[in-house]
C-alpha positions as CSV (number, residue, x, y, z in Angstrom):
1,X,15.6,3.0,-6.2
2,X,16.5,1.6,-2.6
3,X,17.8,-2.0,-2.7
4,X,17.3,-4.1,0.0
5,X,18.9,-7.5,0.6
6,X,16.5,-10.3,0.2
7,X,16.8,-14.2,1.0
8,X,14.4,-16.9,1.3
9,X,14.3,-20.8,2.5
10,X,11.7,-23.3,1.7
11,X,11.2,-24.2,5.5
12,X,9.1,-27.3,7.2
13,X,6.2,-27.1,9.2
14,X,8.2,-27.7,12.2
15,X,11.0,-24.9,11.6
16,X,8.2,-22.4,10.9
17,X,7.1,-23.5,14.3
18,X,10.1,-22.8,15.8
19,X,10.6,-19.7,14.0
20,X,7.2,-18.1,15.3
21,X,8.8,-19.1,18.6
22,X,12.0,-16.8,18.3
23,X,10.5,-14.3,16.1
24,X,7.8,-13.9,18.6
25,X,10.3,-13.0,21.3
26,X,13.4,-10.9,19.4
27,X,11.2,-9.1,16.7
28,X,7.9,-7.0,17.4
29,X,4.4,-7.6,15.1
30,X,3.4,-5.6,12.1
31,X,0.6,-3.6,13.4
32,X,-1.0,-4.0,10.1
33,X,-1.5,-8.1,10.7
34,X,-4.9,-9.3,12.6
35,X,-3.9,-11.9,15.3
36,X,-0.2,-11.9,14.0
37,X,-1.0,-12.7,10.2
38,X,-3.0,-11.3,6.9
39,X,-4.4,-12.6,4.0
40,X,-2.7,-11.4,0.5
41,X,-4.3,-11.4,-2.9
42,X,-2.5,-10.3,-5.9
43,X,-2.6,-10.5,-9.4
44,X,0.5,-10.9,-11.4
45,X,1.1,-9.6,-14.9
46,X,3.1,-11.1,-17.9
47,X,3.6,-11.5,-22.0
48,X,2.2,-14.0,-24.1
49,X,5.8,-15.2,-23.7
50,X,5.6,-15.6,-20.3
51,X,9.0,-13.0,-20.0
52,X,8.7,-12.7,-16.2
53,X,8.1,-16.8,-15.5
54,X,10.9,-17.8,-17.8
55,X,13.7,-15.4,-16.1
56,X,12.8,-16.3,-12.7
57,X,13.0,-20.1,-14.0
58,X,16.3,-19.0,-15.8
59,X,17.9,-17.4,-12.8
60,X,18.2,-13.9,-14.6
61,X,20.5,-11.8,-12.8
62,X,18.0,-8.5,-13.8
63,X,14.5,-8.9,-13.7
64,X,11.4,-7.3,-12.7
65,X,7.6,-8.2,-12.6
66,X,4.3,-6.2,-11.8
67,X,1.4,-7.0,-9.3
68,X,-1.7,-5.6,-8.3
69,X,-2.2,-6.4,-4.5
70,X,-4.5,-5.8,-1.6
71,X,-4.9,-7.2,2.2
72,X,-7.2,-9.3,4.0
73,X,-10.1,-8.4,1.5
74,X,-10.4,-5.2,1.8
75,X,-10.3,-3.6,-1.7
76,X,-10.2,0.0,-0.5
77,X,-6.8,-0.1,-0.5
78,X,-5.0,-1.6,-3.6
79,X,-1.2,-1.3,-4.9
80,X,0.0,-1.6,-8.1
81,X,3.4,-3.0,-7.4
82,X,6.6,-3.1,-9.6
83,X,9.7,-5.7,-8.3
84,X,12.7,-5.7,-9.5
85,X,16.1,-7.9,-8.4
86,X,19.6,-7.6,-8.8
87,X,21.1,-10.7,-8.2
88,X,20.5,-10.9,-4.2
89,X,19.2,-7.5,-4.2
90,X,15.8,-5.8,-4.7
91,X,13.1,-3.2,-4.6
92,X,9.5,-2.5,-4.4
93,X,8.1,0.2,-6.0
94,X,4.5,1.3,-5.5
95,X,1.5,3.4,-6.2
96,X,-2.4,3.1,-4.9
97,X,-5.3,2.3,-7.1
98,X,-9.0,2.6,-6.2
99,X,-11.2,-0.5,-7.2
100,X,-12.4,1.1,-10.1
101,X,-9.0,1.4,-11.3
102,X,-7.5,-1.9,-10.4
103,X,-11.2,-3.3,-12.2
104,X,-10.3,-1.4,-15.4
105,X,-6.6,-2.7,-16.0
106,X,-8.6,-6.0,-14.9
107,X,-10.9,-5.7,-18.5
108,X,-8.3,-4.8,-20.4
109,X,-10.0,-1.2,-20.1
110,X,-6.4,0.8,-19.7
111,X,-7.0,4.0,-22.3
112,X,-7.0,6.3,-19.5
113,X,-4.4,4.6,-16.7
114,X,-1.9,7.9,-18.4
115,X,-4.2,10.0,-17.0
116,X,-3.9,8.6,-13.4
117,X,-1.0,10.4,-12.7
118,X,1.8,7.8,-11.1
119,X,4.9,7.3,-13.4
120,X,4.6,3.6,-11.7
121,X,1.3,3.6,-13.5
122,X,2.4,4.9,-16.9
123,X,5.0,2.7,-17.0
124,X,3.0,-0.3,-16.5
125,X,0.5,1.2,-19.2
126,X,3.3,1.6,-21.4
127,X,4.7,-1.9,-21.3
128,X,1.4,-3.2,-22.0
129,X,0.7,-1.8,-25.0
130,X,4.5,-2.3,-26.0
131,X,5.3,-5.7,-24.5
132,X,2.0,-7.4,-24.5
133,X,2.1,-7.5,-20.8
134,X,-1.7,-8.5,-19.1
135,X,-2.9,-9.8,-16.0
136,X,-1.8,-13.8,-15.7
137,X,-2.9,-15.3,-12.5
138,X,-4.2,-15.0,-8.8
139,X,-2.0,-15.9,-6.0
140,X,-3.3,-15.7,-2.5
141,X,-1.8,-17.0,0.7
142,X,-1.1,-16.3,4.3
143,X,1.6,-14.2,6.0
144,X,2.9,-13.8,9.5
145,X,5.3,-11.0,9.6
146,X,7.9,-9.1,12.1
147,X,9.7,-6.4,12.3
148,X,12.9,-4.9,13.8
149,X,14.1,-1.6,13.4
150,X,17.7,-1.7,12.8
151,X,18.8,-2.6,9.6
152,X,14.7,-2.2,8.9
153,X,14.3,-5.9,8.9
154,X,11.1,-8.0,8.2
155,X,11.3,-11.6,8.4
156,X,7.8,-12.8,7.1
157,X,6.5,-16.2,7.2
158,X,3.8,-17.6,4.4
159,X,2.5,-20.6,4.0
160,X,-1.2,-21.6,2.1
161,X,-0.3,-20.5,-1.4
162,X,-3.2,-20.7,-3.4
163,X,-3.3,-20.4,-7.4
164,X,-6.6,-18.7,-9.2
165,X,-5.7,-21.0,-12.3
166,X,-6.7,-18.5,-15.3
167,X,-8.8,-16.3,-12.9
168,X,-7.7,-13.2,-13.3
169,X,-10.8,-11.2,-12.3
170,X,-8.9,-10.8,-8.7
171,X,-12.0,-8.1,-7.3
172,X,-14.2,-10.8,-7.7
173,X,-14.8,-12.4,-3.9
174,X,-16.5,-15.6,-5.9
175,X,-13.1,-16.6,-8.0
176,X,-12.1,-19.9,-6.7
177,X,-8.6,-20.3,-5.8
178,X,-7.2,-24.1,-5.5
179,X,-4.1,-25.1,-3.3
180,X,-0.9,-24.5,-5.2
181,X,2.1,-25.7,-3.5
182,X,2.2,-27.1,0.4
183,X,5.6,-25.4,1.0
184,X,6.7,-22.6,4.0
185,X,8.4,-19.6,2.7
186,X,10.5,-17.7,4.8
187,X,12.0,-14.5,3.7
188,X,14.4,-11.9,5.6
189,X,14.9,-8.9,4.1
190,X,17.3,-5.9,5.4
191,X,18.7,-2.8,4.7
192,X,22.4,-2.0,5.3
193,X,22.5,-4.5,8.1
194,X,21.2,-7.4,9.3
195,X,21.1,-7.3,13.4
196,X,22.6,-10.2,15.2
197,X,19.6,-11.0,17.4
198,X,17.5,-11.5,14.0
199,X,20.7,-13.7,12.6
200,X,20.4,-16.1,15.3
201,X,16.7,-16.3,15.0
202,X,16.4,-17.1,11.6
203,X,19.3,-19.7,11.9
204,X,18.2,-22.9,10.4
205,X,20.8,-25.8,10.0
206,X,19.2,-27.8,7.6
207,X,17.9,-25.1,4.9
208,X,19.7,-23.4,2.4
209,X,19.2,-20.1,0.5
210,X,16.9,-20.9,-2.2
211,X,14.9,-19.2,-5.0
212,X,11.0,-20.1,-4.4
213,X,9.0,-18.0,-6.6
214,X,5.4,-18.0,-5.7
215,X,4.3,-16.7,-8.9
216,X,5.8,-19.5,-10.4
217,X,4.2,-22.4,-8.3
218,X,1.0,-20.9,-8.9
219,X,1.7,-21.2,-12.8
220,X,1.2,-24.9,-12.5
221,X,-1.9,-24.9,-14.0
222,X,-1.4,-22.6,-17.1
């Protein structure tokens, strides 16, 4: 599992102006984003406990969560995504799905998902027919990410976080989605390193590391 260091700041509209600025001229696109940005819909899991909202409200050291996601609306290609953090640290692990897939764990329809092949797959199959986990909520919004190659650094920017209440149907272009939180997330994340030229262009005097979880703002209604 390769950890990665990971730290966000709840930024104003004005910093993430500035931002776009220096990013725009010490960091390169992602060649994935359409006119510097993309859209992101996922659909996050969790227990009739709410396990995963209640650590990352509790500041668990250890914690992990699962997401279905896909880009820009185009459902033919979707990830089944498992995070995990270790205090500052964390991973991503992924696997694809096809729509038919993603639509199945969507019903509840999850018999076959063993027979799909992905350990990532079998483990979320496993946990929910252990730990009650199930599909809890959309969460869309916008991104503008960079790159940098040493110390693989992307500093994204996302903003327009959007909540599908208790819409969970994610496939589903008709499932309204209502604003959520107003706030501008930027997040840095690094390998071993983090280069100089991206220090100085993320430097913000007035922020502070913080712990904005948009899984949990988009909770607000249920």
């Amino acid at each position: 599992m390769q950890l990665r260091h990971e730290i966000k700041h709840e930024i104003s509209y004005s910093d993430m102006l500035a931002l776009r600025h220096r990013l725009r001229a010490a960091a390169y696109p992602d060649p994935h984003a359409v006119d510097g940005k993309y859209l992101i819909r996922s659909l996050y899991f969790d227990n009739l406990s709410d396990k995963a909202l209640m650590e990352k409200i509790n500041g668990v050291s250890r914690r992990e969560k699962f997401r279905i996601r896909y880009y820009n609306g185009d459902t033919s290609v979707i990830h089944l995504e498992k995070k995990s953090k270790i205090g500052s640290l964390g991973s991503k692990q992924s696997a694809p799905l096809t729509s038919a897939q993603a639509q199945s764990i969507v019903d509840g329809d999850i018999d076959r998902m063993p027979e799909w092949g992905h350990p990532l797959i079998r483990e979320l199959y496993t946990k929910m027919r252990t730990q009650g986990l199930a599909p809890k909520t959309i969460v869309d919004y916008t991104r503008e990410p960079f790159i940098f190659p040493a110390g693989n650094v992307r500093v994204t920017l996302d903003y327009n976080i959007r909540s599908g209440m208790r819409c969970t149907d994610f496939l589903d272009p008709g499932c309204v989605t209502v604003p959520a939180s107003d706030s501008i997330i930027l997040e840095v994340k690094w390998d071993g390193f983090l280069p100089d030229i991206i220090r100085d262009a993320v430097h913000l005097t007035d922020t502070r590391e913080g712990a904005f979880s948009k899984y949990a703002v988009c909770r607000i209604y249920g």
